[in-house]
C-alpha positions, 0 to 999 in steps of 0.5 A: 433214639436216632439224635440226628433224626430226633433233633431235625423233627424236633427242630423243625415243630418247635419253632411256631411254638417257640416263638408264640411263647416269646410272643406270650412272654414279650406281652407281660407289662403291656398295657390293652390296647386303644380298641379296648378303652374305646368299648368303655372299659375302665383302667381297673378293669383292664388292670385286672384282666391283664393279671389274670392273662399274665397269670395264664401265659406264665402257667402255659410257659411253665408247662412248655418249658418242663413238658416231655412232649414235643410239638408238631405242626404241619401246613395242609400237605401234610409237610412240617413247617417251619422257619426256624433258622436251625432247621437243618433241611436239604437245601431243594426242601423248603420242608419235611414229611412226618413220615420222611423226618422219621425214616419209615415208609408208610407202607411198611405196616398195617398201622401206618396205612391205618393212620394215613386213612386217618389223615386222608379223612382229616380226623385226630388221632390219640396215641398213635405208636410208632417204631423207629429205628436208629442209626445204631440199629436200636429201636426207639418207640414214638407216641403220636398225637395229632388234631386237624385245624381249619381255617374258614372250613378249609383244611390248614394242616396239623398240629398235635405232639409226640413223645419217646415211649420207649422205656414203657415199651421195654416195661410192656415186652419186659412183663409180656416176656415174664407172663409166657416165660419162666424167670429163672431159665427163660424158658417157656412157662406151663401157659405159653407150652400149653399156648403153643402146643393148642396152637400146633394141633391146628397148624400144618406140618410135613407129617401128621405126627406131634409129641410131647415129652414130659421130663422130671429130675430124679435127685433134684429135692436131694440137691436143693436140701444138702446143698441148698437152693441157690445150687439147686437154681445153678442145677436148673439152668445148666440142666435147660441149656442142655435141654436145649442143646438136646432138642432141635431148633423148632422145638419147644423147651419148656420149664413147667415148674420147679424140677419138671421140664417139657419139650413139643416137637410139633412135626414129628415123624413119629416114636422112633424120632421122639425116642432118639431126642430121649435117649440123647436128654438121658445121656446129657442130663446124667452126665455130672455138673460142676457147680461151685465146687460141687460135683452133682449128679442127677438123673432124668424120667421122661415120659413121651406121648406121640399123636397125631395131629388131626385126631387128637385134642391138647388136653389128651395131647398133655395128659398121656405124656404125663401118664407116661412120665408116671410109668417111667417112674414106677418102673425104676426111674432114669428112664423113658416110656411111651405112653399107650392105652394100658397106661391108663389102666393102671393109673386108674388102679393106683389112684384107687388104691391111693384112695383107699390108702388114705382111708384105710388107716383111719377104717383099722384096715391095717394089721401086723405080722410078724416073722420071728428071726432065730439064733443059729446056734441056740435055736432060739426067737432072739427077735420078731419082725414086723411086717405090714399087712393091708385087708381091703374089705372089697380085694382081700389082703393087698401085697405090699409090693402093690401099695408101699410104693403109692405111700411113699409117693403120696407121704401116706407112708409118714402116718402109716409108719407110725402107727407100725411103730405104736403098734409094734411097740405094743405088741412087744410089751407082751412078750418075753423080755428077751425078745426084740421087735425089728422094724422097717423104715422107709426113706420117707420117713427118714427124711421127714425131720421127725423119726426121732420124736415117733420112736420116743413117743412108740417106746414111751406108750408101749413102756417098752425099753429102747434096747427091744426094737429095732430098726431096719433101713435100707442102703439108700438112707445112707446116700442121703447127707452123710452128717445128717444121717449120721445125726439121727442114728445117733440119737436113735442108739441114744434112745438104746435103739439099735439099727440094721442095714437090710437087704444088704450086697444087692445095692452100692454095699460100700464098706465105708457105710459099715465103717461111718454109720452106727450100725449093729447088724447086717441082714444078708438079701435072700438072693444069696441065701437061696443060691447057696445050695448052687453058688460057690460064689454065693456062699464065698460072698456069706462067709465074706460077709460074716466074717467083716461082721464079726471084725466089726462086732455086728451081728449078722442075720440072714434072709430067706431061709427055705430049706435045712440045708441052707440053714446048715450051711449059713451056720457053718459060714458063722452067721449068727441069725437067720429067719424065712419061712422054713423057720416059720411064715408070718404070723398074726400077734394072736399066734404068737404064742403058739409059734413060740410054743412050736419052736421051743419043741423044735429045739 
């Protein structure tokens, strides 16, 4: 509070109040007066009464002397009066204005004029608040209470109190600011995007145009996991301060929910403006992060709906934008797209197709094929691999480049994995005892904490030894925390398991993954076996490939045979394996039997 300011209010309402408290406590011991003993009171009585009101002064003094309140009074113009000798007045005043003795000009807002027609009509008010600003520029919050009094009938002036609210008041914004804001960024929250974006729809603008851009984090469950959630908030803030270095002054940033961010440009002239924002987020957030030691790099999927202002509705407005962050997903990630009516279409088609995920395992819709995998030299089935199959009792046999990537999404492909390994277990214990079973994981289910326990529990129903099933991962488990990774491999080759990296030379390839992880075998990506034929490049990368696996003691098995001579040549670059389909196509469990027959006559 302005201390100058405060202590001249307070000064100059407090002296009648002080000075009827003297009065009151200069009364004690007094005896009643000569009126009272001539109404014929007797001297118990009189004792008795003047206890009790000795009693009722000393409570009265008490509550004046410990109460936060100050008191006012005014006379009937409504000026504070006083005679008190520290009331410091200019020397032309005899008194001060409520209004004046706290610097505000009753004009300046609509609750002043509100509470000088409550004055005007001599009528008490209760918790009139008032801001004051101080002489250090801060602002200090006042709650006014105030009574009429009269004399007669005739109007006197005003009494009442009043007290500094202004921790309350910082209390009050301080939740007001949480309830529309995220703690963490102090960015808007889900409500106050929602508030504002609703609020623009109706507003005018210098164009029709409004957009939303929805944002979320790729890699940002990958940072909390390794490097734990106080990074992971570190990562959040450093990613909100460049979203707001991104967007324009007017726009509104928000954090929507854990790695899930949204900017509103409410006037906006249309997809080229929203799409440069993007492509300047895409280029900011990719860039790396230095926190705490770590250098951490993430990437962003946007999706971005633009609209127009007169002709659409806030619940659309949002939707199509996240419909568009889906999209932006699905094709690769890091990347952004603008929503239009299509989007819909397929979203529809996906949510079909996760519905009937859910229900497909459970109904037995599931069945497996297998591929038999060949040793160049022998021409004989070293190993089949497993391939998941899906019959939908309406649309057939579903690809699984359509519903894979919906159960890696959702989790389904936890359960579902599961039952591939039971069931190629299974299976397995069927054949000849030569004779291994390889099957594909997914990320998902590598990062679910319980690989290890399903494969024990597959081996263990089928009583099929570890040394018979394989399993196949992609490049991108061995991104993941290197120790952990290294941790389940390791407990897997325990179990006799070997693993195989798939699909190998189409991602980072590093050598360092050969050299670090548990590996047995290396599968070469179809992309070069099929140009053998016309790639010098490709059969160099074959041979190079062969080659470091044999150095390293790995196997290595080739993909996507199709013709003899590719068959030849990866033979003559001494690959060990191969499998595609002029070996033999996927075939059912059933026929098996026959396929191995065939092949035997081959040979």
């Amino acid at each position: 509070m302005d201390h100058s300011r405060l202590s001249t209010i307070a000064t100059a309402i407090t002296g009648p109040v002080r000075r009827a408290r003297n009065w009151l406590m200069g009364s004690r011991g007094r005896t009643t007066t000569d009126a009272s003993l001539r109404q014929g009171e007797r001297p118990e009585q009189l004792k008795q009464e003047n206890d009790r009101l000795r009693r009722e002064l000393k409570r009265l003094s008490d509550f004046l002397d410990t109460s936060s309140d100050v008191v006012w009074e005014t006379d009937d113009r409504l000026t504070i009066t006083s005679s008190d000798s520290e009331l410091q007045l200019p020397a032309n005043h005899i008194g001060l204005k409520l209004a004046e003795a706290l610097g505000v000009n009753p004009l300046s807002s609509q609750r002043w004029m509100d509470y000088l027609q409550n004055l005007a009509s001599r009528r008490p008010f209760r918790a009139f608040e008032l801001s004051v600003r101080q002489a250090d520029g801060c602002e200090a919050w006042l709650e006014i209470n105030g009574n009429p009094t009269f004399a007669r009938g005739r109007f006197q002036g005003y009494r009442g109190t009043y007290r500094n609210v202004t921790q309350r008041k910082l209390y009050e914004a301080q939740i007001a600011f949480l309830a529309s804001h995220d703690p963490l960024t102090k960015l808007a929250n889900r409500a106050q995007f929602h508030d504002l974006a609703a609020r623009s729809l109706v507003s005018s603008g210098r164009h029709d145009g409004i957009a939303v851009l929805c944002l979320d984090l790729d890699g940002f469950k990958g940072v909390n996991d390794t490097l734990g959630h106080g990074l992971g908030d570190l990562l959040l803030l450093s990613v909100a301060d460049r979203l707001r270095s991104c967007a324009d002054p007017t726009d509104v940033v928000a954090r929507l929910g854990g790695d899930e961010f949204a900017i509103l440009r409410a006037d906006t002239t249309g997809p080229d403006d929203v799409c440069r924002l993007a492509e300047r987020i895409l280029a900011s957030i990719s860039e790396p992060y230095v926190l705490d030691d770590h250098r951490v790099v993430i990437g962003i999927s946007i999706g971005i709906n633009v609209a127009s202002r007169s002709k659409t509705k806030i619940d659309s407005l949002i939707k199509n934008a996240d419909v568009a962050l889906y999209q932006s997903k699905a094709d690769g990630r890091g990347t952004y797209r603008v929503f239009h009516n299509e989007m819909n279409t397929r979203l529809q088609e996906r949510r079909a197709i996760e519905a009937d995920l859910r229900a497909a395992l459970q109904l037995r819709q599931f069945e497996l094929y297998y591929q038999p995998i060949v040793n160049i030299a022998s021409k004989q089935i070293v190993a089949f691999e497993a391939l998941l199959r899906w019959n939908h009792p309406q649309k057939g046999v579903v690809s699984p480049a359509t519903f894979i990537p919906v159960a890696e999404e959702t989790g389904l492909i936890v359960p579902i994995g599961d039952w591939v390994l039971q069931q190629a277990c299974r299976d397995a214990a069927s054949w000849s005892h030569h004779i291994k079973v390889a099957v594909n994981l997914s990320p998902v289910q590598f990062k679910c904490g319980s690989l290890e326990m399903s494969v024990t529990r597959a081996l263990a129903g089928a009583s099929l030894h570890g040394s018979r099933l394989e399993l196949e991962i992609t490049e991108s488990i061995l991104l993941q925390d290197e120790e952990i990774t290294r941790g389940i491999l390791n407990k897997l080759r325990v179990l006799g398991v070997q693993i195989a990296i798939d699909d190998f030379g189409t991602g980072y390839s590093a050598l360092s993954y050969l050299r670090n992880f548990p590996l047995d075998k290396i599968k070469i990506d179809q992309s070069f076996v099929q140009d053998l034929n016309q790639s010098a490049s490709a059969a160099a990368i074959v041979k190079a490939i062969s080659e470091l696996g044999k150095a390293l003691d790995m196997t290595i098995v080739a993909e996507g045979v199709e013709t003899a001579e590719q068959l030849t040549i990866l033979g003559d670059q001494r690959c060990t394996e191969a499998q595609g389909y002029y070996i033999a196509r996927p075939q059912p469990a059933g026929k098996l039997m026959q396929m191995l027959n065939d092949l035997s006559a081959v040979a």
